[in-house]
C-alpha positions as CSV (number, residue, x, y, z in Angstrom):
1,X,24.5,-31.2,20.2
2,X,22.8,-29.3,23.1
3,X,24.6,-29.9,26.3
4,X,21.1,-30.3,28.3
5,X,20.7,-32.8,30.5
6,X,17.3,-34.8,29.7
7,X,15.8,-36.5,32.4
8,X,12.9,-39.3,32.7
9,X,9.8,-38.3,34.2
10,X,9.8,-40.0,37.7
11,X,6.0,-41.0,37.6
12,X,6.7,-43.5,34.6
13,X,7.0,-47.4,35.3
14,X,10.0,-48.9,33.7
15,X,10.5,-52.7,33.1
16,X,13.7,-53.7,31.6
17,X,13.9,-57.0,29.6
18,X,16.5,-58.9,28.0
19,X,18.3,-55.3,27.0
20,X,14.8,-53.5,25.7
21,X,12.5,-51.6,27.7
22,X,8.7,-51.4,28.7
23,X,7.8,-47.7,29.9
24,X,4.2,-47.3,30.9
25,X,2.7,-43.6,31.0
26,X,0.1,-43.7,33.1
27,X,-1.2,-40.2,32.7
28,X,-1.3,-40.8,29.2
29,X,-2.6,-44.3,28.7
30,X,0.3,-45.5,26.8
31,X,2.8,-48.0,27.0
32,X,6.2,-47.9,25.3
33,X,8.7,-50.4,24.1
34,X,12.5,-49.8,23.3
35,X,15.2,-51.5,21.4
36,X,18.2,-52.0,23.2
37,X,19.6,-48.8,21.7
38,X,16.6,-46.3,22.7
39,X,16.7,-48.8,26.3
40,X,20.5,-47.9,26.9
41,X,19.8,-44.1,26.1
42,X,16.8,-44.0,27.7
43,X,18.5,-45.5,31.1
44,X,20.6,-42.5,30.9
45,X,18.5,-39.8,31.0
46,X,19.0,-39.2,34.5
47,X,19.6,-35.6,34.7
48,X,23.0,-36.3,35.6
49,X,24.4,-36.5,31.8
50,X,24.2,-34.4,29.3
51,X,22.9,-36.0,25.8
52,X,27.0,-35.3,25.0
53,X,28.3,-37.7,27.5
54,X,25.2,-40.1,26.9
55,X,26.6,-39.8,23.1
56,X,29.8,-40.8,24.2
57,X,28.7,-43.7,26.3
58,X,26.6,-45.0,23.3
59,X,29.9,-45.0,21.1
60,X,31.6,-46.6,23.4
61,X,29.1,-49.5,24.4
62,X,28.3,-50.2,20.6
63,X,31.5,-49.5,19.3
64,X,30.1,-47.1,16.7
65,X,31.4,-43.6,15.3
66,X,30.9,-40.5,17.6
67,X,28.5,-39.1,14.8
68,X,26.1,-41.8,14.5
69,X,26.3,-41.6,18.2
70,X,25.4,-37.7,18.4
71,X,22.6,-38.5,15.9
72,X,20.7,-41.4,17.8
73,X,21.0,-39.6,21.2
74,X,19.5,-36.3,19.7
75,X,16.9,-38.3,17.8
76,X,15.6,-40.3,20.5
77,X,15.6,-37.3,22.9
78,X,13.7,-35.2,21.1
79,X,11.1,-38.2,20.9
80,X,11.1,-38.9,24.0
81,X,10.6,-35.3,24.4
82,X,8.0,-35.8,21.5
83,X,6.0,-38.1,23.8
84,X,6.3,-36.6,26.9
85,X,8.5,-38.9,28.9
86,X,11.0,-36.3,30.1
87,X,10.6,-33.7,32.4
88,X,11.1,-29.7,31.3
């Protein structure tokens, strides 16, 4: 797993909700919703963590395997990458 360090772009709106997340992009007209898994990553893409320790957080909070861990947090950063959401 890349030790970057992906963070949101700060021009998004964020609403939390019951564990899942609303982010609306603006500049692209879109509005997103995430589960409570992509909402707890998501939340950590701060720039302050690497997707390593945000791994390692996820297998903590959901009691899961540090694989399946590693493979959510790389998925879901590279889409949010996908989609724009995170700054270079």
């Amino acid at each position: 797993m890349p030790d970057n360090h992906p963070r949101r772009r700060p021009d998004l709106s964020i609403r939390v909700v019951d564990d899942e997340a609303l982010v609306l992009d603006r500049a692209a007209g879109l509005i997103h919703q995430f589960n409570t898994t992509a909402c707890f990553i998501w939340q950590r893409c701060d720039g302050q963590r690497t997707a390593h320790e945000i791994a390692d957080d996820l297998a903590r909070a959901f009691d899961i395997d540090a694989d399946t861990a590693q493979d959510a947090v790389m998925t879901l950063v590279r889409r949010f990458t996908e989609l724009g959401l995170l700054q270079d």
